[in-house]
Every structure is written in C-alpha cells, then in structure tokens.
C-alpha positions in Angstrom: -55.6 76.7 -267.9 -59.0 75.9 -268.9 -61.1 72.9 -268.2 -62.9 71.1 -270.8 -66.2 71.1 -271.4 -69.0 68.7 -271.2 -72.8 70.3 -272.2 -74.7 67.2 -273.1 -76.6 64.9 -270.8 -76.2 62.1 -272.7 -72.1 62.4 -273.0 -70.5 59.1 -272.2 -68.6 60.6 -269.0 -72.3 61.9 -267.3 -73.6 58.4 -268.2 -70.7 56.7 -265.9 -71.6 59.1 -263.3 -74.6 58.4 -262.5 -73.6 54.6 -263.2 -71.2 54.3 -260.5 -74.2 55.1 -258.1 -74.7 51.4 -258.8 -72.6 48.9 -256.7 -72.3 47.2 -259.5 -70.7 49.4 -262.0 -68.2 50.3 -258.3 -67.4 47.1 -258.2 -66.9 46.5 -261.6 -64.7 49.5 -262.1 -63.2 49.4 -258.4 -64.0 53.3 -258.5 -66.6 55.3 -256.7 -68.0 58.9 -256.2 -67.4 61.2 -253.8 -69.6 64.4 -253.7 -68.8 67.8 -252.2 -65.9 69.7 -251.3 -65.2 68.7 -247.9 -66.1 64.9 -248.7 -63.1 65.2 -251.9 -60.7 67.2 -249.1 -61.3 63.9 -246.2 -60.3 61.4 -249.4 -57.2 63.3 -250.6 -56.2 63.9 -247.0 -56.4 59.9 -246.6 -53.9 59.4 -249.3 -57.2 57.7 -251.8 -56.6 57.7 -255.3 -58.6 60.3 -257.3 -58.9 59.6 -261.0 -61.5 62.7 -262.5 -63.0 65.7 -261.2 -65.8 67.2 -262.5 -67.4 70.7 -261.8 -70.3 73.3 -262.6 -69.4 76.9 -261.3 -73.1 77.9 -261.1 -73.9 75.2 -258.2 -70.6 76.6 -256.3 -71.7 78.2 -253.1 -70.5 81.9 -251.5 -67.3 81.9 -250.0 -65.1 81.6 -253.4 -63.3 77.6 -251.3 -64.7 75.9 -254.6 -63.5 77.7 -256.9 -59.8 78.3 -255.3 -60.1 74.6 -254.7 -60.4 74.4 -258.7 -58.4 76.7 -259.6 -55.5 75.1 -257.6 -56.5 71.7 -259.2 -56.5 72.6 -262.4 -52.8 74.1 -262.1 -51.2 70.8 -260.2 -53.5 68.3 -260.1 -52.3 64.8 -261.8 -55.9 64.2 -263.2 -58.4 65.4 -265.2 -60.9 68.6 -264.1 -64.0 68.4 -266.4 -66.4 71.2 -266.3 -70.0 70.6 -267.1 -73.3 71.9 -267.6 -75.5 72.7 -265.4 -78.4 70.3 -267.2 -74.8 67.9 -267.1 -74.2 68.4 -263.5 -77.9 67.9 -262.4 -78.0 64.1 -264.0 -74.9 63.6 -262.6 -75.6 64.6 -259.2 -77.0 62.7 -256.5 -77.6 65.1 -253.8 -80.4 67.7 -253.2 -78.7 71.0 -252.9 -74.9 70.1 -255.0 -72.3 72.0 -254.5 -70.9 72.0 -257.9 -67.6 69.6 -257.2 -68.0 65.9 -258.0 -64.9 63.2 -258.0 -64.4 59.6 -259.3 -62.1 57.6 -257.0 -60.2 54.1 -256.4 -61.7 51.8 -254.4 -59.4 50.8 -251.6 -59.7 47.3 -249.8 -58.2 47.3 -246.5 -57.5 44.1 -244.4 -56.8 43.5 -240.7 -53.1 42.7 -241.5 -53.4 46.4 -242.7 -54.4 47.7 -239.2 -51.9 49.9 -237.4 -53.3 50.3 -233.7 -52.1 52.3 -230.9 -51.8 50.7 -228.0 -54.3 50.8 -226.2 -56.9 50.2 -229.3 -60.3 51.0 -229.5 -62.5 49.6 -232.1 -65.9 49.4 -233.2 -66.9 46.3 -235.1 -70.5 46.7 -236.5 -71.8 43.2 -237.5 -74.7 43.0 -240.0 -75.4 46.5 -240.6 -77.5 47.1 -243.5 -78.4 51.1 -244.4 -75.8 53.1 -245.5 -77.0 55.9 -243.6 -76.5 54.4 -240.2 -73.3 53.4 -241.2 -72.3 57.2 -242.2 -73.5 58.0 -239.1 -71.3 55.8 -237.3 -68.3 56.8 -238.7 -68.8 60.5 -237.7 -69.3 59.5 -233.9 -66.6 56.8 -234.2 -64.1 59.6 -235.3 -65.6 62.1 -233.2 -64.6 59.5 -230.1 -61.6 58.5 -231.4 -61.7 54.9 -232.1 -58.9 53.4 -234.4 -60.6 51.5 -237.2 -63.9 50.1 -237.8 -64.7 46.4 -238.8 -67.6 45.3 -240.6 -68.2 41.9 -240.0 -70.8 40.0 -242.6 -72.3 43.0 -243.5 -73.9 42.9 -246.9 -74.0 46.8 -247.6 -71.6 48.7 -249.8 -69.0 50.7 -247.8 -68.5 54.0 -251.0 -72.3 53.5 -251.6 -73.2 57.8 -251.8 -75.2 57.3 -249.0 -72.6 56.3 -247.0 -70.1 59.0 -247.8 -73.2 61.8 -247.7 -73.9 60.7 -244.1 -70.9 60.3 -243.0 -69.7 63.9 -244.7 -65.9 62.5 -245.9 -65.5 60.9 -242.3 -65.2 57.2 -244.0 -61.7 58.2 -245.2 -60.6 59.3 -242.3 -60.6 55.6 -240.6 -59.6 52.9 -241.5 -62.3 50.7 -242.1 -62.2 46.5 -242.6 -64.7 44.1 -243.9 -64.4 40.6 -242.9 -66.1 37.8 -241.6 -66.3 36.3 -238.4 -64.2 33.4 -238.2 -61.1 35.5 -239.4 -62.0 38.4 -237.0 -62.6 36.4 -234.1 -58.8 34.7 -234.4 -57.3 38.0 -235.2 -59.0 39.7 -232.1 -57.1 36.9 -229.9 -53.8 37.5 -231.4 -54.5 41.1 -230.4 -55.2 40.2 -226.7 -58.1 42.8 -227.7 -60.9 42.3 -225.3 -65.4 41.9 -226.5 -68.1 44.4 -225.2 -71.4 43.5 -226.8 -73.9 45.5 -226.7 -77.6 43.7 -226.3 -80.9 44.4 -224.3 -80.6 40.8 -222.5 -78.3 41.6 -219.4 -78.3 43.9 -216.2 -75.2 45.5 -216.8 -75.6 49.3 -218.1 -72.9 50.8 -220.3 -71.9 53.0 -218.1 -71.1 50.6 -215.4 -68.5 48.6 -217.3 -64.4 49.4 -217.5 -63.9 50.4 -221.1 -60.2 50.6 -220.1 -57.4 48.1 -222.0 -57.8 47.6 -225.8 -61.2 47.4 -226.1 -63.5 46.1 -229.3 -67.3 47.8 -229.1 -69.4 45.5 -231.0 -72.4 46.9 -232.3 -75.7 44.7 -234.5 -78.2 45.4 -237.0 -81.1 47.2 -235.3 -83.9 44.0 -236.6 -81.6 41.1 -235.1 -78.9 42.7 -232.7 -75.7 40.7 -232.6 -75.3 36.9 -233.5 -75.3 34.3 -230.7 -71.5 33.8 -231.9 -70.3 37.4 -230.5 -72.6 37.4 -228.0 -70.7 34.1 -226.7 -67.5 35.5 -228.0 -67.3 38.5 -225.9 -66.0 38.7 -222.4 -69.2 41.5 -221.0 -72.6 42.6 -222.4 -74.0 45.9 -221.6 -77.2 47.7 -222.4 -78.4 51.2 -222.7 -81.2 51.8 -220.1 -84.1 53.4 -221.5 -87.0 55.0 -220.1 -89.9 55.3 -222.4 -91.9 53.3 -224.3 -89.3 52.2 -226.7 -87.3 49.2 -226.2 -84.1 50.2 -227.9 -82.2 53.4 -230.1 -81.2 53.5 -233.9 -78.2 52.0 -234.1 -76.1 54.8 -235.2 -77.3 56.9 -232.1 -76.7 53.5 -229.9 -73.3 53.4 -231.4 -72.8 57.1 -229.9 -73.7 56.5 -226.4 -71.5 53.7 -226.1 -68.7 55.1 -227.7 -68.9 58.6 -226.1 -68.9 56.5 -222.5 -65.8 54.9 -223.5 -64.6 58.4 -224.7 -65.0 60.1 -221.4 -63.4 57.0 -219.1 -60.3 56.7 -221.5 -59.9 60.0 -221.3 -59.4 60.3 -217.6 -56.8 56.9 -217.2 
C-alpha cells in the first residue's frame, strides 16, 4: 500500500501542522503533536488516540525501526499515513535534527476521580510550574522513580505543548498526569489519607532525613516563588536540599530528582 503524497509547503494539512504548535489551535481542536518515533511508540502504548501520521523517508535515521514502523502502519493502522516532502516535512517540523515521523493526536483530560493508585501511592504535585521544559524533565525522573501520577496544581503552562513532549522524550504518556486547582486537590488528598512533603529553603530538616514511607505526595514550586503559603501550611513536613556553594537553590526539574530519587531508595528498602 502506498501513502499519499503531500509536496507543497503551503498544503492545508502542513499549515495545521505547524498550527497545532499553538495552544490555541490544541485547544481548539483538542489534538496535539507528537514528534519522533519513540515519543508516537509512549502514546500508542498509553492507549492515546492517534488521528494522522505523517512521514518523510529522507529524515529517517540508520537502523531501518522507522520505516518497519511505517510499513507496519500503513498495513493495519486505523488512520491515515501521509508522506511528505522534505521542503513539507521541514515547515512542519519543530525539532532540530527530525527524524522523519510526525503524529496528530487527542487530547486527553484526566481528573483525580480518574486516578488508580497503588497502595502505598507516591505522587508528585508540581504547583505553578511554568516552562515546559522543566516539566518534561520532571516527568522522565518521576517515571524513572516510580511515582504514580503527577498533579499540576494552578499551573498556567500547556501540558502537549512540543516542548513538553521533546523534553520529556514520550514519558508524559506514560503517567498519568492531572491538572487541578487547589481547593479540589487539597480535599481529595484527605480522602486519600495521602500525607504533604513540601519542599522549601525555610526549615532545618534535609530531604534525606525525613520518612518518605506511607502514601506520600512530593510537592514541588515554580523555581521564582517556591510553593504557596497554602501548601506550605497544608503539608504535614518541609524539607530542603542542602547546598554548598554559592547558589541558594537547584532548577526545579533537577530539585524534583533529588527528592524523588531519596524517596526511591527508602521505599525501596521497606
């Protein structure tokens, strides 16, 4: 079976591509792009919707996985497999160095009613966060330590911004990931009997010296205001990562995998 063919820049389909790099046009169309083969192969392994696939054979890297990956596709696949030019592919394309497979899939919104935890839970709840590249960077140590889903709380970024799914390289389907606001969270957290650690420079207690045993929510602010007074009262310890240079604090992705590599190594050994 062969794939159709898109040449022109200017085709309707390119224009949507690059479109949908705009929350906007996501939100409007509750669809979003994923880029690269092993980003697509974390979304269909998730169960996420896939509605197009497009492809350009001369960005396809050795190894012959792309193609096979197409190939297969384009005999079973439920949805279309577009091929396109490479002056097609390049306005389409949002990455330095494609690999020559992007997808168009359906936004999915996931609530905490939707949350299936084991027992006992880990999350991380990020509140705040703002630059999708922290946030990719999150994911991949948060699935890398096994936590069980990921809350956003009154965060204004876009979780299927490209950034996001770059950075996080397909990790962001692999959890289950809420956005929600505070109020909702906080009762939800209760019925849970799911206990606070808030990270923030203003106590003694290091993050190593605190039980991350039970079911356990890591919370985690923006790097310019930390966490709001309202977790800060809301949760039942505070911890800190000591530091001994000059600077006064770590990114908040590499924060994020301190803190969640220490709670790692203790539940691994109850």
């Amino acid at each position: 079976m062969e794939a159709p063919y898109i040449q022109s820049r200017q085709n309707e389909q390119v224009k949507n591509l690059v479109k949908l790099r705009e929350r906007k046009h996501r939100d409007r169309q509750s669809r979003f792009l994923i880029e690269g083969l092993r980003e697509i192969g974390h979304a269909l392994a998730a169960g996420f919707e896939v509605n197009q696939c497009y492809f350009c054979p001369e960005f396809f890297p050795e190894g012959g996985a792309h193609a096979a990956f197409i190939e297969d596709r384009l005999k079973s696949a439920p949805w279309p497999i577009v091929r396109l030019s490479t002056e097609a592919f390049e306005k389409a394309s949002h990455r330095e160095g494609p690999d020559g497979i992007i997808a168009v899939a359906t936004q999915q919104n996931n609530t905490l009613t939707d949350l299936k935890l084991r027992q006992p839970a880990l999350l991380l709840i990020l509140e705040g966060i703002e630059k999708p590249g922290n946030l990719g960077a999150i994911l991949r140590s948060a699935d890398g330590a096994g936590v069980d889903a990921v809350i956003l709380v009154d965060c204004v970024l876009d979780l299927y911004n490209p950034n996001a799914v770059r950075s996080s390289q397909g990790l962001l389907f692999a959890l289950p990931i809420v956005s929600t606001g505070r109020e909702a969270l906080s009762q939800w957290l209760t019925e849970q009997a799911i206990s606070c650690l808030a990270t923030t420079p203003e106590t003694d207690c290091l993050h190593w010296d605190v039980d991350y045993g039970g079911s356990l929510a890591l919370l985690m602010g923006s790097e310019s205001g930390g966490l709001s007074p309202f977790w800060l009262k809301r949760s039942e310890h505070k911890i800190r990562i000591p530091m001994a240079g000059q600077a006064d604090s770590l990114n908040v992705a590499a924060a994020a995998a301190v803190c969640l590599y220490e709670a790692k190594r203790q539940r691994s050994t109850q």
